[in-house]
C-alpha positions in Angstrom: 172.2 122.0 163.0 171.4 124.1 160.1 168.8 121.1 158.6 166.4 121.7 161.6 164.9 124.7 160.8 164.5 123.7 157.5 161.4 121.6 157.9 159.5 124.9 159.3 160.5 126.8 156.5 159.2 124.4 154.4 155.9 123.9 155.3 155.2 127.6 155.5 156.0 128.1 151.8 154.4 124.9 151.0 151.2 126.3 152.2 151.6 129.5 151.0 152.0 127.7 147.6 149.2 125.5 147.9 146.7 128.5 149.0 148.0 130.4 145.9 146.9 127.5 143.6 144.0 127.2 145.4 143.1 130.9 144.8 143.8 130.7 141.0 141.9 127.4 140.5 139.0 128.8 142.2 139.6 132.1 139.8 139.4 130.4 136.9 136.5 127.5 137.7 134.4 130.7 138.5 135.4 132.7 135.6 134.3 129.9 133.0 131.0 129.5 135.3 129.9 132.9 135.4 130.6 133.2 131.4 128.4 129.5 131.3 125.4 131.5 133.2 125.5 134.3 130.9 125.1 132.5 127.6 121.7 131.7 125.6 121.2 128.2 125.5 120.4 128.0 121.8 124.4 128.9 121.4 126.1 125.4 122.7 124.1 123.5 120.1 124.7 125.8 117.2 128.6 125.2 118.0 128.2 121.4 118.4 129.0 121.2 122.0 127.2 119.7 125.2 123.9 121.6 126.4 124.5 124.3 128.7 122.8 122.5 131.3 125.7 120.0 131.1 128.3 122.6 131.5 126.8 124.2 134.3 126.5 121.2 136.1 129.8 120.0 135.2 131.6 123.6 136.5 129.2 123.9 139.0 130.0 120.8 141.0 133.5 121.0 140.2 134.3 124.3 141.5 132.2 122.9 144.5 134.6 120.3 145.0 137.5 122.1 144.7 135.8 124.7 147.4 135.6 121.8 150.1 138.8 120.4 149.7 137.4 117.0 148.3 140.3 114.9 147.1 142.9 116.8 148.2 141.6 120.7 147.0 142.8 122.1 144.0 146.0 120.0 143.6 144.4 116.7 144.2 142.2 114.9 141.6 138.6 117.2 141.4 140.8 120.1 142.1 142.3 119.4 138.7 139.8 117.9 137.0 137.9 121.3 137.7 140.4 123.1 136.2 140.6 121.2 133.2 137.2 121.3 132.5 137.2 125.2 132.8 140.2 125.5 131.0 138.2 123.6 128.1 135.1 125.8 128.2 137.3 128.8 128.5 139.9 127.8 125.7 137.3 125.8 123.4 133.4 126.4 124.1 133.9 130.2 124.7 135.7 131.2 122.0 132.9 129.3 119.5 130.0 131.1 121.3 132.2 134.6 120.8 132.5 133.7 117.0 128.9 132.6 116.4 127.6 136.1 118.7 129.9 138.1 116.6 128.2 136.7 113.2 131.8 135.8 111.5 131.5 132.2 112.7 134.4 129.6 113.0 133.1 127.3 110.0 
């Protein structure tokens, strides 16, 4: 008797767990978009990266996916995939465009 309300339970946290990653892959995606559109251009080549027009189109269209649920939203395939590609710009491509602003450089 005690497994049938167990199924009810469970797809209320599930959602609630699903809307929370949602959330904080959107968070991110947007974070490392936003810090794309306020970077000079002339920055991604001195640091040996792709253009910025590439990484703007790359987190632009991925967060855009992950906004309309393509593939499953943020846990399916785009969803992650967006978030791995903002996790690199945020965790490689930022921090070389904060070293060569600052004037120290990473070379």
């Amino acid at each position: 008797m005690a497994y049938s309300a167990t199924p009810i339970f469970y797809d209320d946290v599930a959602n609630l767990i699903s809307f929370a990653v949602l959330i904080l892959s959107l968070v991110v995606q947007a974070v490392a978009l936003i810090h794309c559109v306020t970077q000079r251009g002339d920055g991604f080549q001195a640091i040996g990266t792709l253009p910025k027009g590439a990484w703007l189109a790359i987190l632009a269209v991925c967060i855009i996916l992950t906004l309309l649920g393509v593939g499953g939203g943020a846990t399916g395939l785009f969803g992650l995939i967006g978030v791995a590609a903002a996790l690199i710009y945020l965790l490689d491509v930022r921090p070389g465009l904060r070293d060569l602003s600052d004037g120290k450089g990473f070379w």
